[in-house]
C-alpha positions as CSV (number, residue, x, y, z in Angstrom):
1,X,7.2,0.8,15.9
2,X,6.7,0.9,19.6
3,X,7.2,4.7,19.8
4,X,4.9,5.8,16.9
5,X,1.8,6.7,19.8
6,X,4.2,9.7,21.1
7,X,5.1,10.5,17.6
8,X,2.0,10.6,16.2
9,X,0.2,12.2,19.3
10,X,3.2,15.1,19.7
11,X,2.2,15.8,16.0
12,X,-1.5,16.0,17.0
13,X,-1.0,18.5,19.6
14,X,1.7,20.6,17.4
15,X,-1.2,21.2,14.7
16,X,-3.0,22.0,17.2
17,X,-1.6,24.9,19.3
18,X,-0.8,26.2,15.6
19,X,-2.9,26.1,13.0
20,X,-6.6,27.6,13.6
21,X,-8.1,25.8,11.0
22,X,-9.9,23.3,13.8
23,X,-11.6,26.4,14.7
24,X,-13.0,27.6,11.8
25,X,-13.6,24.0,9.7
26,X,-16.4,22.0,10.6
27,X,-15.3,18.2,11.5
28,X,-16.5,14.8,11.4
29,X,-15.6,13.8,15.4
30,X,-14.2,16.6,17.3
31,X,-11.0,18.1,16.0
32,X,-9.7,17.3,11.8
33,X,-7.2,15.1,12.5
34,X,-6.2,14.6,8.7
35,X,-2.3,15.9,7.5
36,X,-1.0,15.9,4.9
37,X,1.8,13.0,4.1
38,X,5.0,15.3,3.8
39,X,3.7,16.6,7.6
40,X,4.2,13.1,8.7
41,X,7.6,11.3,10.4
42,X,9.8,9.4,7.7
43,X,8.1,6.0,8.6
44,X,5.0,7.2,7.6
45,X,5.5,8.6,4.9
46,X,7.0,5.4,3.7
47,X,4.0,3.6,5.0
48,X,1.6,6.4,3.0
49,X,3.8,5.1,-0.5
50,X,2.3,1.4,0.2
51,X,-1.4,3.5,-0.3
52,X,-2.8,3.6,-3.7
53,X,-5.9,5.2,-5.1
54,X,-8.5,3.2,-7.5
55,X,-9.7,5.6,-10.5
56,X,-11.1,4.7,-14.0
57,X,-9.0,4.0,-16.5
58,X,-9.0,7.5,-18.5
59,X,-8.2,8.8,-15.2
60,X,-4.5,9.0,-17.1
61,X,-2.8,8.5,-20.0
62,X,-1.3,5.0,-19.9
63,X,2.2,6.4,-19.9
64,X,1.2,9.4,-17.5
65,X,0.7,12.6,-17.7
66,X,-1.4,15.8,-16.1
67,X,-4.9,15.0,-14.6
68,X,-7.2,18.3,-15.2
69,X,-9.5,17.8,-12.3
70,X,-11.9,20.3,-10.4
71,X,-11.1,21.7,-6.8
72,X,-12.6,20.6,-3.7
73,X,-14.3,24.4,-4.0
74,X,-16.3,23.4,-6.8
75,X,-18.7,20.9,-5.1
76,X,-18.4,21.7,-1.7
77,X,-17.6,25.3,0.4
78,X,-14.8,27.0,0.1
79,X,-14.6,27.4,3.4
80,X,-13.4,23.8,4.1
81,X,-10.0,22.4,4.5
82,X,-8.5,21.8,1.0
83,X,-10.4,23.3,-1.0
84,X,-7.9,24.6,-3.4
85,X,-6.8,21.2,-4.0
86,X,-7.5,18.5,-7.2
87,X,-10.2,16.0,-6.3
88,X,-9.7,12.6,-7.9
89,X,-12.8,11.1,-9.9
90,X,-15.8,10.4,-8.2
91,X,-16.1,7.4,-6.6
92,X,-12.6,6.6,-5.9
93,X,-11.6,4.2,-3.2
94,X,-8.6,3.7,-1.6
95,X,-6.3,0.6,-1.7
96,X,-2.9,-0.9,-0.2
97,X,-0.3,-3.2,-0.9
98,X,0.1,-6.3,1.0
99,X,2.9,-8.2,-1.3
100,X,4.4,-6.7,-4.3
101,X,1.9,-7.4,-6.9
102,X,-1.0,-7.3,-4.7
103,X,-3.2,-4.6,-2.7
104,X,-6.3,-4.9,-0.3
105,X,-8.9,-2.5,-0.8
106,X,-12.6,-3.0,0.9
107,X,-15.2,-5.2,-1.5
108,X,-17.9,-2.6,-2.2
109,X,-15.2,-1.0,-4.2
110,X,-15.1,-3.7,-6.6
111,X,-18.5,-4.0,-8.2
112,X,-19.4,-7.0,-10.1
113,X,-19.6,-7.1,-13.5
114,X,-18.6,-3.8,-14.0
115,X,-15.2,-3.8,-12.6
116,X,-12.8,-5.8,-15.6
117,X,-9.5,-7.2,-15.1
118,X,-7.1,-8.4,-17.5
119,X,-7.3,-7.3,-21.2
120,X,-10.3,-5.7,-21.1
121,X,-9.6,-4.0,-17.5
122,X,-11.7,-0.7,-16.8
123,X,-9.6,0.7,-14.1
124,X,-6.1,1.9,-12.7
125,X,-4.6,1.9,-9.3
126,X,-2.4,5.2,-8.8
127,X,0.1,5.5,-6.4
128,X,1.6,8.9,-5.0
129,X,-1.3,11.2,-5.8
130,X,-0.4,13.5,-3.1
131,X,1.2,16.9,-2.1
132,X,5.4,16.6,-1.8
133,X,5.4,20.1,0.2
134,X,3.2,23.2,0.9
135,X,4.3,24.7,-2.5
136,X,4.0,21.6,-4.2
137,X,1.7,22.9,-7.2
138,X,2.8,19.9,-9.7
139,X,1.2,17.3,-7.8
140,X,-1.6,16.7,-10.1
141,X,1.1,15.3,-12.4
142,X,1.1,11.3,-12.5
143,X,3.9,9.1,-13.9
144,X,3.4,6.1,-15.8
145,X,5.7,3.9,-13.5
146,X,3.0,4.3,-10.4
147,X,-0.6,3.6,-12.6
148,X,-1.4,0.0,-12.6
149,X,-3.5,-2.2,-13.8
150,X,-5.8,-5.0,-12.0
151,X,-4.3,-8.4,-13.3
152,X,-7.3,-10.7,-11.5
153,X,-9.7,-10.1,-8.4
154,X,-8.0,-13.0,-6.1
155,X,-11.0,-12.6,-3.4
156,X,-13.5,-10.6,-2.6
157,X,-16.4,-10.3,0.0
158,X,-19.2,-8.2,1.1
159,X,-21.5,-9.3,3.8
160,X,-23.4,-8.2,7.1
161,X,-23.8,-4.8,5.9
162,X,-20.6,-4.8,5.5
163,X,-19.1,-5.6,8.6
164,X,-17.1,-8.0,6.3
165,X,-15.9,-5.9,3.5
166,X,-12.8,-6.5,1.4
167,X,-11.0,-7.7,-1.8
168,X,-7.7,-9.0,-3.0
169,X,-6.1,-7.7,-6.0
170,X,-3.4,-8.9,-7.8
171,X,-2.1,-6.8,-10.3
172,X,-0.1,-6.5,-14.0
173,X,3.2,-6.4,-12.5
174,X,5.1,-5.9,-9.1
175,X,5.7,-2.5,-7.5
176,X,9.3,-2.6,-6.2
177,X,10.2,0.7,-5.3
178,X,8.0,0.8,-1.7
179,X,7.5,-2.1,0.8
180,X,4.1,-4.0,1.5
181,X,2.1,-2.9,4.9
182,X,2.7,-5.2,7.3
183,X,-0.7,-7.3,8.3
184,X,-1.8,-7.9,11.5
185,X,-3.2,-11.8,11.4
186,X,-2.6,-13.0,15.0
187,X,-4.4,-11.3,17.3
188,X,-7.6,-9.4,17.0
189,X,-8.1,-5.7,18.2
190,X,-9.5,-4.2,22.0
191,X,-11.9,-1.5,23.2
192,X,-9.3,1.6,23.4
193,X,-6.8,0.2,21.2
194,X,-5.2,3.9,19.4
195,X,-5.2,3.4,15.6
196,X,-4.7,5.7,12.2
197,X,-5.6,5.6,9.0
198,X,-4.0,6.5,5.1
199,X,-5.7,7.3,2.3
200,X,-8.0,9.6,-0.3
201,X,-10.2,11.4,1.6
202,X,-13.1,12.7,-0.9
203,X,-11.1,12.1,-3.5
204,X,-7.7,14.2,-2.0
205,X,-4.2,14.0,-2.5
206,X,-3.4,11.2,-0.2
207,X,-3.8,12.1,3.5
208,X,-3.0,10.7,7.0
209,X,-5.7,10.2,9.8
210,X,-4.6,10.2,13.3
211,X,-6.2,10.2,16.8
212,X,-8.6,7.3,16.4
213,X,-9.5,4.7,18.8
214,X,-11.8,1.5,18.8
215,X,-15.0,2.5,20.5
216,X,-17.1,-0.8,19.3
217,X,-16.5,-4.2,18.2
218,X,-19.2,-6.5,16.5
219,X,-18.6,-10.2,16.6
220,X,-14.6,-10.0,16.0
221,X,-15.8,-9.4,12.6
222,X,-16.3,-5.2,12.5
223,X,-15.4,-2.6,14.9
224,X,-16.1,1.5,15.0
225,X,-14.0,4.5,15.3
226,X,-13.8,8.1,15.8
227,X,-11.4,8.7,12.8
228,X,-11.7,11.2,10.5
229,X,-12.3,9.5,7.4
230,X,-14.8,10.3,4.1
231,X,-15.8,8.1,1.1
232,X,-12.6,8.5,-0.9
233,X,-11.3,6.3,2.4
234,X,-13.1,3.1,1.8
235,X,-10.7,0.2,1.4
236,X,-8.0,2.2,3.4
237,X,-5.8,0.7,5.8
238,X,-7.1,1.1,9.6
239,X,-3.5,0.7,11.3
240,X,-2.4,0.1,15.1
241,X,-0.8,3.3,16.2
242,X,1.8,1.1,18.9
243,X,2.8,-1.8,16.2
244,X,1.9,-0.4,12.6
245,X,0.1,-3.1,11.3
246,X,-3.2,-2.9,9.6
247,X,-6.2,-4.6,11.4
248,X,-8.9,-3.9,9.4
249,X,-10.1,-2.3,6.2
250,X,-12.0,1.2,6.3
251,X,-16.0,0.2,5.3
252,X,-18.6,2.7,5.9
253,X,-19.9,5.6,8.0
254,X,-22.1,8.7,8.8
255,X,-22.7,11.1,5.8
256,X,-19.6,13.1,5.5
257,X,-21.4,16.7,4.2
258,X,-24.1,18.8,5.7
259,X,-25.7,21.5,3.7
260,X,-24.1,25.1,4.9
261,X,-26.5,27.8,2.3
262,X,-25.8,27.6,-1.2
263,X,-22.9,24.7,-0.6
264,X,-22.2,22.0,1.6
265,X,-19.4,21.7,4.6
266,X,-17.7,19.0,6.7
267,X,-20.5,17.7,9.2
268,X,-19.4,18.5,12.7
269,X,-20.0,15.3,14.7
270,X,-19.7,14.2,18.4
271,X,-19.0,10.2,19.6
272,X,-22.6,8.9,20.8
273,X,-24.7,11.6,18.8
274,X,-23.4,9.9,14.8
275,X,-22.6,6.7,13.5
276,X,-18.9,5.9,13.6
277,X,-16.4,4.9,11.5
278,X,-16.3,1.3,10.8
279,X,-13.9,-1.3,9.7
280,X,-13.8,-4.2,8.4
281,X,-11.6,-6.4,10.7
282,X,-8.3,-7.8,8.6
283,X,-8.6,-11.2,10.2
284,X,-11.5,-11.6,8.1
285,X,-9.1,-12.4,4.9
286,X,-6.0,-14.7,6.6
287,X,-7.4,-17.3,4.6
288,X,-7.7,-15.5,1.3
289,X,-5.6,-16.5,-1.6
290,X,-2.6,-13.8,-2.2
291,X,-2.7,-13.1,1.8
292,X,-1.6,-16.2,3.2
């Protein structure tokens, strides 16, 4: 994984010098460094199929089907990035697999009490919800071999304002067809270190985040960013751009919209003048059950 920096950062500048969209589209820090999967090298892509999205459980049919969702248009400006594509259900959070029949995702996305497991389960993690090409226009369409269902809640904790923030999930049966992300548990991260990030940006067809760096770390527990990443991102995987290995979990951040007239568009934000991005630190789980 040593040469994913120049991969990732050739891909950068290529979107750059031609696409005019980072013109025209407000931002959250600097330039929108989100791309779609199918735009990425083969290894990421294969690390994007470890990415699942949490949704309710009507979300889809059991045995899979269509989802008739709404456009990114109809809640926000249509002059933003996406905006003819399917949002998922509000309040979806992003989650990845760490072994075969069990995923990460950050611990505010698991609320107590609400969120059932088991028999009485309320919720279904989805994997592949994203665009396959440009023309892909049959993306919306979800098979019953990638939903899943939350077996038991293995650990799960939200503290410090959620500097520690995460959750382990096992769920109803293994998923064999993709390989785990690979964990970074022996070292922690440094001021500068490059990193990305995968997931469901506002509810999206799943996206890739480059061009991110650690800017801030709090007590080896937290650090902030300058990715590109929205609510539908919490509980994604923050990964190091030199080894590929996740050290941390995406938490919280500045306000994503800003009102623009009669609709709202991406807030435009510079490093120093909005909060970051910040991450839950994946050393804070080594000891969790499922992790070890």
């Amino acid at each position: 994984m040593g040469f994913l920096f120049a991969r990732i950062s050739k891909i950068v500048l290529m979107a750059l010098l031609l696409s005019s969209w980072s013109v025209a589209s407000a931002v959250v820090f600097g330039e929108d460094d989100r791309h779609e999967v199918y735009e990425m090298p083969p290894d990421l892509q294969a690390m994007a199929r470890a990415v699942a999205v949490k949704v309710p459980q009507d979300f889809v049919a059991e045995g899979g089907g269509y989802y008739a969702g709404v456009p990114l248009s109809r809640n926000y400006c249509s002059s933003n990035r996406f905006s003819d594509q399917i949002l998922l259900p509000a309040h979806a959070c992003t989650a990845f697999l760490v072994k075969p029949d069990v995923l990460v995702t950050a611990g505010h996305c698991i609320k107590p009490n609400e969120d059932l497991c088991g028999p009485t389960g309320n919720f279904r993690y989805v994997f592949d919800y994203r665009k396959k090409s440009a023309g892909d226009n049959v993306y919306t369409q979800i098979t019953g071999q990638n939903i899943y269902k939350c077996k038991a809640i293995l650990g799960r904790r939200l503290e410090d304002f959620g500097d520690v923030d995460y959750a382990v999930i096992q769920l109803d049966r293994p998923v064999l067809d993709r390989q785990p992300l690979a964990l970074e548990l022996s070292r922690s991260v440094a001021l500068g270190d490059s990193v990305f990030a995968i997931g469901y940006p506002t509810g999206l067809p799943e996206k890739i985040t480059t061009h991110g760096s650690i800017l801030e770390i709090k007590n080896s527990k937290a650090f902030g960013n300058d990715l590109d990443l929205f609510s539908g991102n919490s509980g994604s995987p923050i990964l190091d751009v030199k080894t590929g290995k996740v050290v941390a979990i995406n938490s919280h951040g500045e306000s994503d919209w800003v009102r623009n007239g009669s609709c709202k568009i991406v807030k435009n934000c510079e490093v120093g003048k909005c909060t970051l991005s910040y991450a839950s630190s994946i050393l804070n789980l080594k000891d969790e059950a499922g992790i070890k």
